[in-house]
N, C-alpha and C positions, 0 to 999 in steps of 0.2 A: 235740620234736613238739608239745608245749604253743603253743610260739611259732606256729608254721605255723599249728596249728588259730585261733588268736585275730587271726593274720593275714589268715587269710580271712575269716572270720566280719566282721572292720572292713572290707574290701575288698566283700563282702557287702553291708553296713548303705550304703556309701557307694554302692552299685549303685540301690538301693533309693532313697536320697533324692536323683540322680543322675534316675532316675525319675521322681519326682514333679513336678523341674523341666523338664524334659525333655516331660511332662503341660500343664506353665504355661506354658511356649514355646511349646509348639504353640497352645495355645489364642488367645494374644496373637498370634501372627503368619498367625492366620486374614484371610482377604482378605474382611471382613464390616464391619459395622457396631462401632461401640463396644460396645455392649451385649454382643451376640454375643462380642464380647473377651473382655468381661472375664465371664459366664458361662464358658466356656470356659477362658478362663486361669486362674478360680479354681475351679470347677466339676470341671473332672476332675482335677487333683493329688487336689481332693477328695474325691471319690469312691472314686480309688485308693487314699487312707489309709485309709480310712472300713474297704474291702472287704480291704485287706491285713491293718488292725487286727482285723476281725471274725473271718477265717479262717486267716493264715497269719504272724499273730506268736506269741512264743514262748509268751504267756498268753493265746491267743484263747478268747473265751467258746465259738466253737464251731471247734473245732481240727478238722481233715480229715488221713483217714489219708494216710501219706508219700509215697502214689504220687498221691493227689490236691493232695498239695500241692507239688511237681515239678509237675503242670500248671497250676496255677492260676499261679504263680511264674513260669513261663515264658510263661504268656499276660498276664502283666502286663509282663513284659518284652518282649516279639514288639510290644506295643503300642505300647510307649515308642519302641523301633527305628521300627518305622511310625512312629510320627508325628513324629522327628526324619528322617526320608524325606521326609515330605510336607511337610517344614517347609525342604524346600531346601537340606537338610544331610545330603547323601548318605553321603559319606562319614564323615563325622561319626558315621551311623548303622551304619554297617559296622563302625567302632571298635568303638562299645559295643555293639553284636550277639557280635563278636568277644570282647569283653572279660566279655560276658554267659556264652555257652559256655564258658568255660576256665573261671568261676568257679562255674556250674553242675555242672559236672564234678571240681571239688575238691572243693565241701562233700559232693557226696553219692558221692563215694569215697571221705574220711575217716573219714565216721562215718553210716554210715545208718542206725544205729539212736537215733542222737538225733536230738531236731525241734531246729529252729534258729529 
């Protein structure tokens, strides 16, 4: 059981940074000016670390109880989804929506009484 839990938890972490690029993508294949790019392509991964490190990693200076952190977690993923939607990667974004649910749905059937 060991293995599963550490399987997911890496399956997890790789969703997570999975994200951030998926944040850089979008921003870069905005139909705008350079500038705009590259605020945007490096601007929101940023913000996402910034906001994930602040709230919802495993040493956050300000940790949020388990049912806040399920939605913040899923609204940072619903994002990612969107914006690999709006980035012309439909299905692309159907996968990782998909691959988002199944693994939102292991960690916090395994153990919901630990934070991850």
């Amino acid at each position: 059981m060991i293995a599963v839990k550490y399987t997911i938890l890496f399956i997890f972490f790789l969703m997570e940074l999975c994200a951030l690029a998926v944040f850089s993508y979008w921003g870069f294949s905005l139909n705008s000016g350079w500038a705009v790019k590259i605020f945007f392509g490096i601007g929101a991964p940023l913000f996402a670390a910034i906001f994930w490190g602040i709230f919802l990693s495993p040493k956050a200076p300000f940790p949020v109880p388990i049912y806040a952190r399920f939605l913040l977690q899923s609204l940072i993923f619903t994002l990612a989804c969107t914006a690999l939607y709006l980035s012309k990667t439909g299905k692309l974004a159907f996968i990782f929506g998909t691959i988002v649910v199944i693994e939102m749905i292991c960690i916090y059937f395994f153990d919901k009484s630990e934070t991850f």
